[in-house]
C-alpha positions as a printed NumPy array, in Angstrom:
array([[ -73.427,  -44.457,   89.154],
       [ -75.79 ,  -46.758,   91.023],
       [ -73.202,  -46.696,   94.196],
       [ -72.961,  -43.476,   94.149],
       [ -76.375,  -43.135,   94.544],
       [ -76.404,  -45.749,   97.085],
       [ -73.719,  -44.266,   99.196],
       [ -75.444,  -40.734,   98.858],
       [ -78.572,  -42.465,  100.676],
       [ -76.686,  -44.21 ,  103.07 ],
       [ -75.03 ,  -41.123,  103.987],
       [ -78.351,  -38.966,  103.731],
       [ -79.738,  -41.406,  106.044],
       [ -76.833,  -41.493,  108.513],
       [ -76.797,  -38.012,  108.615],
       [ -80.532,  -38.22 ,  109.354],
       [ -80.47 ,  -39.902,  112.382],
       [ -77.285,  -38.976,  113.605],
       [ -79.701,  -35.75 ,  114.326],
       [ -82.481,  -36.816,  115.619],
       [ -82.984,  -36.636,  119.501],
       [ -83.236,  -39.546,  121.875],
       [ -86.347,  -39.848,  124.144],
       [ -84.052,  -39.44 ,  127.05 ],
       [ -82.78 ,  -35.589,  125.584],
       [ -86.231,  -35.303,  124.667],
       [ -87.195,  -35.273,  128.3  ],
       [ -83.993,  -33.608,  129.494],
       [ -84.934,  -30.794,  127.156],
       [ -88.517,  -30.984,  128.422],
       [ -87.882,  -30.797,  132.005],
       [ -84.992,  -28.156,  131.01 ],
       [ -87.794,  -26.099,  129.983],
       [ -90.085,  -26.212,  132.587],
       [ -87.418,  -25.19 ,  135.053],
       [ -86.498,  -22.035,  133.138],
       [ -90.357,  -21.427,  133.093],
       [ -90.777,  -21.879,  136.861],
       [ -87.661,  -19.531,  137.573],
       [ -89.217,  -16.951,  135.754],
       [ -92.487,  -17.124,  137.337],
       [ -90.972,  -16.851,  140.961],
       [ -88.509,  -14.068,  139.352],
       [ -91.809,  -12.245,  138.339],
       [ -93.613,  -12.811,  141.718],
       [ -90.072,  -12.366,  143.561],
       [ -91.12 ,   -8.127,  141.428],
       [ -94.455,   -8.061,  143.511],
       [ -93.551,   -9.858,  146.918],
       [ -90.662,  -11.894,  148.346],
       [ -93.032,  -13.835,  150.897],
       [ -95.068,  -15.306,  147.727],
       [ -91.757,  -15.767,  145.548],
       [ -90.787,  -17.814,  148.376],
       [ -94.342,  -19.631,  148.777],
       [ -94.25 ,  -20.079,  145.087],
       [ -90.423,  -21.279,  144.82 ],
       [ -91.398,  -24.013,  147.135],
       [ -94.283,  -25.087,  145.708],
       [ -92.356,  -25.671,  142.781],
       [ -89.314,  -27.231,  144.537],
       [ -91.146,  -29.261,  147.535],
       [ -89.121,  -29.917,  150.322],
       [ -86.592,  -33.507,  150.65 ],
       [ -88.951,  -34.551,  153.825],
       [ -92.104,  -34.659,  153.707],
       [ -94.261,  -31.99 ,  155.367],
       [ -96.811,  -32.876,  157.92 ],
       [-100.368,  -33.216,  156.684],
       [-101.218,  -30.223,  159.027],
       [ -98.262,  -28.157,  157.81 ],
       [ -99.473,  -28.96 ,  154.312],
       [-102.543,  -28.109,  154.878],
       [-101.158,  -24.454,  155.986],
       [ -98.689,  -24.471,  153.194],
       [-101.448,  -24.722,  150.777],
       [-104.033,  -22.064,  152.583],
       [-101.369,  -19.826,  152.837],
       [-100.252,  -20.432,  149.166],
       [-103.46 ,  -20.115,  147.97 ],
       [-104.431,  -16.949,  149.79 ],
       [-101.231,  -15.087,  148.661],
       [-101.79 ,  -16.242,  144.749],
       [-105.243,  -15.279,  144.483],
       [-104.866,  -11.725,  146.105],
       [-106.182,   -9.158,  143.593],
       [-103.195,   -6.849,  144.249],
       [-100.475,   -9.909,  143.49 ],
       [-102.37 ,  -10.803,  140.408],
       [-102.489,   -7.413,  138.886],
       [ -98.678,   -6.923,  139.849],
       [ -97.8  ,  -10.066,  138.604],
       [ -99.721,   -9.591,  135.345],
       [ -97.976,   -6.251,  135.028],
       [ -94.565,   -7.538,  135.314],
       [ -95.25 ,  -10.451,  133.128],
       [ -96.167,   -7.698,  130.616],
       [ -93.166,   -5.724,  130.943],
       [ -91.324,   -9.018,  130.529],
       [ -92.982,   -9.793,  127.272],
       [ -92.479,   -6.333,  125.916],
       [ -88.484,   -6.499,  126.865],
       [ -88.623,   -9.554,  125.177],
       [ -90.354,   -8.207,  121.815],
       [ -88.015,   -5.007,  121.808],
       [ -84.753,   -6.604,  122.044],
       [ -86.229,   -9.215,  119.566],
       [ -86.579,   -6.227,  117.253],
       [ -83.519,   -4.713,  117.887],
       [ -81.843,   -7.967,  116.956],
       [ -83.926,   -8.077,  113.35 ],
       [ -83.755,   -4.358,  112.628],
       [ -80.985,   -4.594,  110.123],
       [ -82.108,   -7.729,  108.11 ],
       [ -83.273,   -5.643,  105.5  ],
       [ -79.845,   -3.609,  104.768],
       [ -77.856,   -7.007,  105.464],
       [ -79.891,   -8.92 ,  102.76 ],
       [ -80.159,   -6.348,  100.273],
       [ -76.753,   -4.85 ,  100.298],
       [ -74.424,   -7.774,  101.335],
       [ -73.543,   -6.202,  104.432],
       [ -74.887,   -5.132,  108.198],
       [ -74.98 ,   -1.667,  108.187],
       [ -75.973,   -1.476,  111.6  ],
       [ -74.048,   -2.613,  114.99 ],
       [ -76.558,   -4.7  ,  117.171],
       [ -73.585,   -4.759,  119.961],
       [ -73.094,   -1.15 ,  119.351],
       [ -75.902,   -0.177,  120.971]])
């Protein structure tokens, strides 16, 4: 009995760590992320205006060679000034709305027959059906 016990936490413990991530997939995962969240935010803007898309794609994804501390400097007023116009920002805000509610709805069309699956036994419903 005792090594059973004892290979049931070796095992348990294996099994345990065999799971856990790495600090390098961590990070992998991490800048993963960020990239999907940057591609959305330039697919938003790309919605309200291709020139600040662009301005915003590159901002995120600077160029190999460096730019010129004059053409930065231009880069960045020009950046700024499309960002912060009013009309962009309520677009952009707009879209990112839309986005969110797409999101929600096909989030609830996923769920919406949880309640006949778990009571019955069964989906009555067809998500891909629809």
């Amino acid at each position: 009995m005792k090594i059973l016990k004892t290979a049931l936490v070796i095992s348990t413990i294996f099994s345990l760590t065999a799971c856990a991530l790495t600090p390098e997939q961590k990070a992998q995962r991490e800048a993963k992320r960020v990239r999907a969240e940057q591609a959305l935010q330039v697919k938003l803007a790309k919605q309200c205006d291709a020139e600040t898309a662009d301005l915003l794609h590159q901002q995120f994804n600077p160029p190999l060679t460096a730019r010129s501390e004059q053409a930065q400097k231009e880069f960045d007023k020009n950046y700024e000034e499309k960002v912060n116009n009013p009309v962009f920002q309520a677009c952009y805000k707009m879209a990112l709305q839309n986005y969110q509610a797409q999101e929600e709805l096909q989030m609830m069309r996923m769920h919406y027959d949880d309640d006949f699956r778990f009571r019955f036994g069964f989906s009555r419903f067809c998500y891909a059906c629809w």
